[in-house]
N, C-alpha and C positions, 0 to 999 in steps of 0.2 A: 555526954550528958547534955550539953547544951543544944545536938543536935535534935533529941530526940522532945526537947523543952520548943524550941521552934515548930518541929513536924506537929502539937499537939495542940498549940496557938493557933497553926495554920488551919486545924482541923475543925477547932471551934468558929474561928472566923468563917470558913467557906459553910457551917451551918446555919448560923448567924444568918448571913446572907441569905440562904435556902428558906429557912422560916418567917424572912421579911418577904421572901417574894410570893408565899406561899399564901401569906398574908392577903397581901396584896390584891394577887390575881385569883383571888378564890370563887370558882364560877361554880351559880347554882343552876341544875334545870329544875324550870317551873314548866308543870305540864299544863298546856291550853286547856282552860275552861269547859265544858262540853256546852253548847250553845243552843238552846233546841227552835226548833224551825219554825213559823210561822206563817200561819192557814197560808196568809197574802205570798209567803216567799214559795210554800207549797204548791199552792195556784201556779205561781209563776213558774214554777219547777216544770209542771203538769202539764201547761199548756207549752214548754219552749218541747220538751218531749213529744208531745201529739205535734206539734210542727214538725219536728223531725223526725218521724213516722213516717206523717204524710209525706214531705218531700225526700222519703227515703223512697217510699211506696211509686211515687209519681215517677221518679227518676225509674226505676224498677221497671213500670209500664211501658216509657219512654224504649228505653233497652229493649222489649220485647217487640214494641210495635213496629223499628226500624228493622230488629232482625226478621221480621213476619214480612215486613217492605221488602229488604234485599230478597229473602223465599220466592216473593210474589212477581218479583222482577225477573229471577232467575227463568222460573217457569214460565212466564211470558215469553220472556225469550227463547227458549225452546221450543217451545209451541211456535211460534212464529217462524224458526229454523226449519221445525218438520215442516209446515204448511208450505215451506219457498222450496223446502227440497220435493216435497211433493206436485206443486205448480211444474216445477224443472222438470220432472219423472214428465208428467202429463206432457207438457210442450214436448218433449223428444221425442216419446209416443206419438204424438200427432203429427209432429215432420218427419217422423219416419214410416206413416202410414201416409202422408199425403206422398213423399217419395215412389213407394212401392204405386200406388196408383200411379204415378204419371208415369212408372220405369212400364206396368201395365198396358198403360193408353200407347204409350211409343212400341209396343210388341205389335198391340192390336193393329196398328196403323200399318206399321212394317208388312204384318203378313198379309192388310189389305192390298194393299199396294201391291207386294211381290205377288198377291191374286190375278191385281188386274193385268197387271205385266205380263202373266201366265195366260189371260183371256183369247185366244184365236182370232175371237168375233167382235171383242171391245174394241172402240174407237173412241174417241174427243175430240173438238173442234171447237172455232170461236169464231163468233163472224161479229163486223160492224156495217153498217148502212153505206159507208162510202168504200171499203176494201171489196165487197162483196162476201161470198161462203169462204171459208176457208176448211180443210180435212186434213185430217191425217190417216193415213190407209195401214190396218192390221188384219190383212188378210183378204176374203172377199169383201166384204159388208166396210160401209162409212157410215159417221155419222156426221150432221151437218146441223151447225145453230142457224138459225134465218132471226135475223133482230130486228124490230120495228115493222115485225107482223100485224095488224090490226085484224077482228074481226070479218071486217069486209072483205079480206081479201077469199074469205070461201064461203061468205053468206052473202056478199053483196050490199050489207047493210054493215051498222056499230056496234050491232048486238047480237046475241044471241051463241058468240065464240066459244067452241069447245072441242076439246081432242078429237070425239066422238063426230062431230057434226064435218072438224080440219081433213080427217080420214075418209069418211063417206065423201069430199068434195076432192081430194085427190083422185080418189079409187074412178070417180065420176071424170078424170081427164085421163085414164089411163095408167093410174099409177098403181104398182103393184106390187101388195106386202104377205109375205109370207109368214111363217113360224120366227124367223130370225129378225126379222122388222118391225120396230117400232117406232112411236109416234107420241108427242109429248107436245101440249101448247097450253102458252101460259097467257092467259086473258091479261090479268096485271101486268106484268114482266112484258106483254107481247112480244115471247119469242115461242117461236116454233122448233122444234129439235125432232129431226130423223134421221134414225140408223137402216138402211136398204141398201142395195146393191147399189156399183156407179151409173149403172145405167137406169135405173128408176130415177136416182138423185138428179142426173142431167136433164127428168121432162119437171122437177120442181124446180130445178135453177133457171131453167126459161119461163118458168112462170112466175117466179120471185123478183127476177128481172123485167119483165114486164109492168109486174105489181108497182117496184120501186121507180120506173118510168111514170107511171100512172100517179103515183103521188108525189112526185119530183125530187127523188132522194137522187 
């Protein structure tokens, strides 16, 4: 009996308690006011908005114009890729046609040469004023340089020098050319060049030598 007189004290006590605290801490909500806006704070609303439009907009632009940059840089540079690999294409075409022409020129020369080597009748020679003629002999016929020929020596005069005139004043001492002999004189150069038999050749080297007595070579 007396426990059950305890437990029922206890019970109103801890209510007791419960309806002081309740008391107490008794929280209301109040709902915020509704506040209505004003033109001026409207404005302000409106224009912080159209600012951030615009520099949403701008930024926007910004972004495209850099990616239209990087576009326009790409393609430049390709372009400029093709053009060096096309320059490159050209130059190797060109040193490989200048190639073929010079592997050309050295056939052409080759076969000249192996011509003249094959010539029976061809000869060359080189003379100077104090060695006298000098020949090289391929077959019957020489040919013979004479250097520091002047006109005079088959006109008698400074002028007037010419193959045609050098031939008629040979022919005129004896000298004798046929189908295979020729005759070449160079006014400028003053040299004389004949290809004849040795024995024709030896009545111009006693005249040649004569000549260069006469002028004191």
């Amino acid at each position: 009996m007396n426990t059950k007189l305890v437990k029922l004290v206890a019970i109103n006590i801890l209510l007791c308690s419960v309806n002081v605290l309740a008391s107490d801490y008794d929280i209301t909500i109040q709902e915020k006011p509704y506040k209505r806006e004003s033109p001026k704070e409207r404005r302000e609303r409106e224009e912080k908005e159209s600012m951030q439009e615009l520099l949403d907009a701008a930024q926007a632009l910004s972004d495209v114009r850099e990616r239209d940059a990087r576009a326009m840089k790409a393609l430049v540079d390709l372009q400029y890729q093709q053009q060096q690999e096309k320059l490159n294409k050209e130059k190797k075409e060109k040193e490989i046609e200048l190639l073929e022409l010079q592997i050309k020129l050295l056939k052409q020369n080759a076969e000249a040469a192996g011509q003249k080597q094959a010539d029976p009748i061809g000869t060359s020679s080189a003379t100077n004023r104090t060695e006298g003629p000098k020949q090289i002999k391929r077959g019957v016929y020489i040919t013979k340089e004479y250097s520091n020929i002047g006109p005079d020596f088959f006109t008698g005069s400074s002028g007037g020098g010419t193959t045609a005139n050098c031939k008629k004043f040979l022919d005129s001492q004896g000298v004798t050319f046929d189908a295979y002999s020729t005759i070449q004189y160079s006014h400028m150069e003053k040299r004389l060049t004949v290809k004849n038999l040795e024995s024709e050749l030896d009545l111009i080297d006693a005249m040649v030598s004569e000549y260069y007595e006469r002028k004191g070579f």
